[in-house]
C-alpha angles and dihedrals in degrees: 000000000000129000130252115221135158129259094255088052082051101052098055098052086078104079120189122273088034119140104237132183119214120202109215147114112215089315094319111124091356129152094249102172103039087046091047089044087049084046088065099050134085095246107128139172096049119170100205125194109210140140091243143357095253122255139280099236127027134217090256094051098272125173084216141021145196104338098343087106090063090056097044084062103045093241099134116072094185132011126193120204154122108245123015095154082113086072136047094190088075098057085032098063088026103049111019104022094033083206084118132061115217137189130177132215125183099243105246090049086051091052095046091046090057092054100049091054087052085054095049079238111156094228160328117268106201138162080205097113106006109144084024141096092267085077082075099048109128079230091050100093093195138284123299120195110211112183094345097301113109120231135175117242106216136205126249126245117222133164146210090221127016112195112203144177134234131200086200119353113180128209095277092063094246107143138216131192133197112235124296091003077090099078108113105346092081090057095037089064094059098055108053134088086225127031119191121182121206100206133211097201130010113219136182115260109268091039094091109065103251085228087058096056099120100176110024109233092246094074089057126080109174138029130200131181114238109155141209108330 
């Protein structure tokens, strides 16, 4: 059973220098509280697995959004990820500062990594990059030929904490999500030593279909409250 902790007792089991996936997909299904409450602490030098670095400008009007406030505060020194173009922080601190580390996935490849760290596979075999610059990414593990058709072995992602967010999560941890706030967060949950879930509504166990658990409650530690964003 997973353990139910405030947002405060959340926030400081991610220590600086930790290795922390994100779900997410340009805010969507993001873990906004406990992101804007990390945002407020002292923890630096995180390398963050994510598919994006957050937006400048929110739905509601916000100034930031998603993980955009970790990267406000120079608290990510490295981000791995797929699309960051929604925000010129990211190129900013990476290309022009070189106070931040990047490194770029294609997006299917991303996804697929993190499940098969989640597996304990030893790789991704995939034809996505191949001729391209992603043979020299420092995840690529060199080229394999099958039946004649190349293809990149890639490397899996796994972290130390995967923060994650819930439509409903009930008291036995299990998780469901609302439609495309899915995205990661189902396979990031799957590839940490440590899974918390920042919830938007706590329910009592049953009253989440047992054919609509997305993510089973023994792959969750801990649960926060976080409300409807």
């Amino acid at each position: 059973m997973p353990k139910f902790i405030t947002m405060q007792e959340a926030v400081r089991l991610i220590p600086s220098g930790a290795t922390v996936m994100f779900g997410g997909f340009m805010g969507c299904g993001s873990p906004h509280r406990f992101i804007d409450a990390l945002s407020k602490t002292g923890v630096r030098d995180l390398t963050m697995i994510c598919n994006d670095g957050g937006r400048l400008g929110g739905p509601l009007g916000e100034e930031l959004y998603g993980t955009a406030k970790l990267i406000r505060n120079h608290q990510v020194q490295y981000l791995i990820a797929s699309h960051v173009g929604m925000n010129p922080e990211v190129g900013q601190q990476s290309m022009v500062d070189g106070t931040m580390k990047v490194t770029l996935l294609p997006m299917g490849s991303f996804v697929e990594m993190i499940r098969a760290g989640g597996a304990g596979l030893g790789g991704v075999m995939t034809p996505t990059g191949v001729g391209t610059v992603v043979e020299d990414n420092p995840f690529c593990l060199g080229k394999r030929w099958i039946k004649g058709k190349p293809y990149l072995l890639m490397e899996p992602l796994h972290a130390d904490i995967a923060v994650v967010t819930g439509t409903k999560v009930d008291r036995a941890g299990n998780i469901w999500y609302k439609g495309t706030t899915s995205n990661f967060n189902i396979a990031m949950a799957t590839a940490a030593d440590t899974v918390i879930v920042e919830a938007e509504e706590v329910v009592d166990e049953g009253m989440i279909p047992p054919e609509d658990v997305r993510t089973p409650g023994m792959l969750v530690n801990y649960v926060v409250e976080g409300g409807k964003y």
